[in-house]
matplotlib code that plots the C-alpha trace (Angstrom):
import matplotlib.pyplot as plt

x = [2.2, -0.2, -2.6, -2.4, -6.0, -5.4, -6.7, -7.1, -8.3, -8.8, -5.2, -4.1, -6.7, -6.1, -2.1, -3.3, -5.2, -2.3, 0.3, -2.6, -2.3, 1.7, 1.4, 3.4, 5.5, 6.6, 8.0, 11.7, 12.1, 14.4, 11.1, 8.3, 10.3, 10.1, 6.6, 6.0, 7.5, 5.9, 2.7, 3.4, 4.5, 1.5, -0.9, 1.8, 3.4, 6.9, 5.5, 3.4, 5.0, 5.8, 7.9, 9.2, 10.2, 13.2, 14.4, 17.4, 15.9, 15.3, 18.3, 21.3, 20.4, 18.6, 20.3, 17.6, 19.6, 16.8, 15.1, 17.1, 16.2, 12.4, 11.4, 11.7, 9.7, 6.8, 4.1, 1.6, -1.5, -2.6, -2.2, 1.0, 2.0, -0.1, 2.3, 5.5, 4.8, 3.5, 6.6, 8.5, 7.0, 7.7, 11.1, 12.0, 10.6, 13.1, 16.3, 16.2, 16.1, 18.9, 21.2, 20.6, 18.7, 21.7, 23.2, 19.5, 19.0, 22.5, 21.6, 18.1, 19.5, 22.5, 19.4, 17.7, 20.1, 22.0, 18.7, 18.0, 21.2, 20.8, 17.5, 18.9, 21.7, 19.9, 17.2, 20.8, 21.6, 18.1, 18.5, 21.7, 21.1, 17.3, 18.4, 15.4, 15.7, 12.2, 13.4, 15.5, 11.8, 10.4, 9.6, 9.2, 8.3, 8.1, 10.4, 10.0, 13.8, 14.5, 12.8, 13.7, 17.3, 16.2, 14.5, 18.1, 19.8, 17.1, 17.6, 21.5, 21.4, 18.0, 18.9, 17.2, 13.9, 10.9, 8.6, 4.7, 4.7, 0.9, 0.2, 3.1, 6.0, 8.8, 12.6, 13.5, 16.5, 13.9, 11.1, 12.4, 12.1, 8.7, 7.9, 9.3, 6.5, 4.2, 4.0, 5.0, 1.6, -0.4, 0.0, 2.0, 3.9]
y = [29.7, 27.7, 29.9, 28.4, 26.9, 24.1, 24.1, 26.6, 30.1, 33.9, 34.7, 31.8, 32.2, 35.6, 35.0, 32.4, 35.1, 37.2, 34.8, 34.0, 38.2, 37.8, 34.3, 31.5, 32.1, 35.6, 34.6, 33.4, 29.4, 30.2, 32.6, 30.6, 27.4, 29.6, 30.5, 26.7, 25.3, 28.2, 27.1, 23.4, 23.9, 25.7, 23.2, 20.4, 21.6, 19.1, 19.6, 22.0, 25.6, 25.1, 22.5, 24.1, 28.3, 29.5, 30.5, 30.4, 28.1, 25.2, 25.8, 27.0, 25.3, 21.8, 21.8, 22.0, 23.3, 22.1, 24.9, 27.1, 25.4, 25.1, 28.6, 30.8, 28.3, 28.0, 30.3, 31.3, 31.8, 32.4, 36.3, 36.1, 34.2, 36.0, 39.1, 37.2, 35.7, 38.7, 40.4, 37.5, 37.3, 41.1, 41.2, 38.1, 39.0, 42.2, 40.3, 37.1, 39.0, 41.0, 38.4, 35.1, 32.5, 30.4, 32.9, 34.3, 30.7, 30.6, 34.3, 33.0, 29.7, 31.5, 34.4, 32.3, 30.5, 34.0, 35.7, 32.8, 33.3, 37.1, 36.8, 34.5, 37.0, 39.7, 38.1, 36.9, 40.6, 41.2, 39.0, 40.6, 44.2, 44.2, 41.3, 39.1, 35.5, 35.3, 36.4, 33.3, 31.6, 34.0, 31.8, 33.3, 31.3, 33.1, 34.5, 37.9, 38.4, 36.9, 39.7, 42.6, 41.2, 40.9, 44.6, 45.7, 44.3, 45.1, 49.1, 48.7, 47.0, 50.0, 53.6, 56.0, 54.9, 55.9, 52.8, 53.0, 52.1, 52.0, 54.2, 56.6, 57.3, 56.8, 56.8, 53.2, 53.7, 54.0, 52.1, 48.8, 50.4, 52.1, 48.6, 47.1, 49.2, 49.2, 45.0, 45.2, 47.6, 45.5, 42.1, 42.3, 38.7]
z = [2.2, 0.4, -1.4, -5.1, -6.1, -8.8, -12.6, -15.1, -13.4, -14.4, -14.7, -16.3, -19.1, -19.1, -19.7, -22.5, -24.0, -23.9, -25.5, -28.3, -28.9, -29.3, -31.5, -30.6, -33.9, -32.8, -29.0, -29.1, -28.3, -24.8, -23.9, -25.1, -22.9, -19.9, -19.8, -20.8, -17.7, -15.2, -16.5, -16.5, -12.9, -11.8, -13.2, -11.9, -9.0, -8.1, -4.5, -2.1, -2.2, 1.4, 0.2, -2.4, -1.1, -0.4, 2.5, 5.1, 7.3, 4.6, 2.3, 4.3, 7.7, 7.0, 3.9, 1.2, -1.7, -4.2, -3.0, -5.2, -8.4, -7.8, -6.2, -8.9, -11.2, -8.9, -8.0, -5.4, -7.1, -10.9, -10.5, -9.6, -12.5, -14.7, -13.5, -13.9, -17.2, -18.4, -17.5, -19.1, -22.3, -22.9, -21.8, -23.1, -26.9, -26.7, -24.6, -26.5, -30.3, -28.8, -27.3, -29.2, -27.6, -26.2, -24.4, -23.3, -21.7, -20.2, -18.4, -17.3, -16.1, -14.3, -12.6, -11.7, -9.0, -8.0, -7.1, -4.8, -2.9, -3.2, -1.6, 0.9, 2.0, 2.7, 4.4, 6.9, 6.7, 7.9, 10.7, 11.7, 11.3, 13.1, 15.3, 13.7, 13.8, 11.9, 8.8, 8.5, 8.4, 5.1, 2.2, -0.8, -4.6, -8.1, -11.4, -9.7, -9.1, -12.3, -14.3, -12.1, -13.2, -16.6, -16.8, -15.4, -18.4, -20.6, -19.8, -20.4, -23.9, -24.0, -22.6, -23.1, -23.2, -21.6, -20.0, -19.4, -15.6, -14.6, -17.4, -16.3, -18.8, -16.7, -17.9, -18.2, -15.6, -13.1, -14.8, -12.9, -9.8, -9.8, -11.6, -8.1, -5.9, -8.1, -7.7, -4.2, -3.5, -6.0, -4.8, -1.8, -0.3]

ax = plt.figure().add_subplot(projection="3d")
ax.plot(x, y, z, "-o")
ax.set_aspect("equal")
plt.show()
């Protein structure tokens, strides 16, 4: 689980360069505080990702519900949250303007817990429907759920649109989930 090197690092300058492109004064406050505390996280991880992942083993059966509050604000390496932040910053520019910023952070805040339990009940159903007991033991980190929630949303308060996947138009009400395999093939885990 450990594969984050320390410091700054392609992606991370590369997501710098990024936000510098958008300007601080153009990204929402609730948005510019999330991709402020992924960063700070990365540079200043609470603890080791194998401390901090979720999974069924460390939150529902020795009781590590912390778990649910740090995964989706930590991340594996600097590609990954290049990906996640980039993601973020986009979506969050178009949500937040759209919703006000209080009610932005209260959706983030409440995302970010439910995809830790959604993740966490599947990964049971998993178990139970291939007879598995080792996906009990899968540990995953990162704002991916988050955002695939968020791009959800996003195509509801957007029909209609058409989304450059890859450099693919694709009808936003399917964008999220060619987004989905797209990342899943790009950087798998």
């Amino acid at each position: 689980m450990e594969r984050r090197q320390r410091g700054v690092s392609a992606g991370l300058l590369l997501l710098l360069y990024q936000i510098s492109q958008v300007g601080l004064q153009n990204i929402p406050s609730v948005t510019l505080g999330v991709l402020v505390l992924n960063i700070f996280l990365f540079l200043n991880p609470l603890r080791p990702l194998a401390e901090v992942c979720l999974s069924v083993n460390e939150a529902v059966h020795r009781k590590n519900w912390q778990r649910l509050l740090l995964a989706p604000f930590h991340h594996a390496d600097d590609w990954h949250l290049y990906y996640n932040m980039i993601s973020m910053l986009w979506k969050g520019i178009m949500l937040e303007r759209k919703l006000k910023s209080m009610w932005f952070a209260y959706i983030i805040a409440v995302f970010s817990v439910l995809i830790g339990i959604v993740y966490m009940v599947l990964e049971v159903l998993l178990v139970i429907i291939l007879d598995d007991p080792s996906y009990e033991m899968n540990c995953g980190v990162g704002f991916s759920g988050v955002l695939f929630a968020l791009k959800v949303l996003n195509n509801h308060y957007n029909p209609g649109r058409v989304s450059n996947v890859l450099g693919l138009p694709i009808s936003s009400k399917y964008a999220c989930w060619v987004e989905l395999l797209a990342i899943h093939f790009i950087s798998p885990g």
